[in-house]
C-alpha positions in Angstrom: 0.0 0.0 0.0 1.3 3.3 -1.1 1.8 6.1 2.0 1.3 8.9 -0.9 -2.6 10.2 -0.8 -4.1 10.4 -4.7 -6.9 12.4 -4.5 -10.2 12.0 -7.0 -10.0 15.1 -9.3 -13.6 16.0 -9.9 -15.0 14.3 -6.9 -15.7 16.1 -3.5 -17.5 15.0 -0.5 -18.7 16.8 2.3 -20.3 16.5 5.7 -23.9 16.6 5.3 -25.3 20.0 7.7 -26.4 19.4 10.8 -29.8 19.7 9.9 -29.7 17.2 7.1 -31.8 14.1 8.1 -29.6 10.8 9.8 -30.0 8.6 7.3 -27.8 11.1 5.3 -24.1 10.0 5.6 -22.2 12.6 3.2 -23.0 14.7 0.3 -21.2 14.9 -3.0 -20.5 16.8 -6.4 -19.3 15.7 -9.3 -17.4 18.1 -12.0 -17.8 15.5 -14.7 -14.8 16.8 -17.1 -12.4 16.5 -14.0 -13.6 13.0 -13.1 -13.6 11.6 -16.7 -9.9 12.9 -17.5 -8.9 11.8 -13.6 -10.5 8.4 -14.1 -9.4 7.5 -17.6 -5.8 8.0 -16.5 -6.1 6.2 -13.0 -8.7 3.1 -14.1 -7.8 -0.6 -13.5 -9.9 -3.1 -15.4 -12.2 -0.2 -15.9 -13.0 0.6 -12.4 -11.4 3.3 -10.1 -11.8 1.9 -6.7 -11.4 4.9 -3.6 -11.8 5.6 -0.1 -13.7 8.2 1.8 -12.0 9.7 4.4 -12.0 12.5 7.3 -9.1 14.3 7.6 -7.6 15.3 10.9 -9.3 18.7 10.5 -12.5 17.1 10.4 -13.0 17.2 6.7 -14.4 14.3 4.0 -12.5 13.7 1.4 -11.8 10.8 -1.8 -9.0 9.1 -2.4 -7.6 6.0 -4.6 -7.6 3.0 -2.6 -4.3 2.0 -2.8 -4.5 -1.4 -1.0 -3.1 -4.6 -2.6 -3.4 -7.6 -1.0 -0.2 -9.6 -0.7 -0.1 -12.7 -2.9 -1.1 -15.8 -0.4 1.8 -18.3 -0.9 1.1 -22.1 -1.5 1.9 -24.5 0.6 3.1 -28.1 0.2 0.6 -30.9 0.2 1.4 -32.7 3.1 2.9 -35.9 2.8 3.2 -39.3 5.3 6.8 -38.1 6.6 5.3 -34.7 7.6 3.2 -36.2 10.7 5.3 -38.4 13.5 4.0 -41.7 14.2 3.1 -41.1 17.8 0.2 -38.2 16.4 -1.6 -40.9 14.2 -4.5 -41.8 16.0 -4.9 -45.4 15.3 
């Protein structure tokens, strides 16, 4: 996982007013030409996967989600010398 932040040009997110009903988590706006360009140069597989986040100030904002999972390494079938005698049950 990268440390470096890329943030969505063309998509903000904000903390809904405090009048705003609860079933109301954020609210959003999209400049279409930004988030186009942004996500035709940042797409995998066609998708652009991303985070929301609150800042330490308080503040939403979107960024790429940079998480890749590690490649899970095969193990060895086991075989008859891999288990002592005195652990067979019967």
């Amino acid at each position: 996982m990268s440390d470096e932040t890329v943030f969505i040009d063309g998509l903000r997110v904000f903390k809904p007013s405090d009048k705003a009903p609860d079933f109301i988590i954020l609210n959003g706006e999209i400049d279409m030409k930004e988030l186009r360009e942004f996500a035709l140069s940042h797409h995998e597989e066609g998708k652009v996967r991303f985070q929301v986040k609150e800042s330490k100030g308080g503040k939403y904002y979107a960024a790429i989600d940079t998480f890749v999972p590690q490649a899970r390494q095969e193990s060895a079938p086991a075989t008859a010398g891999d288990y002592p005698d005195e652990d067979i049950p019967f």
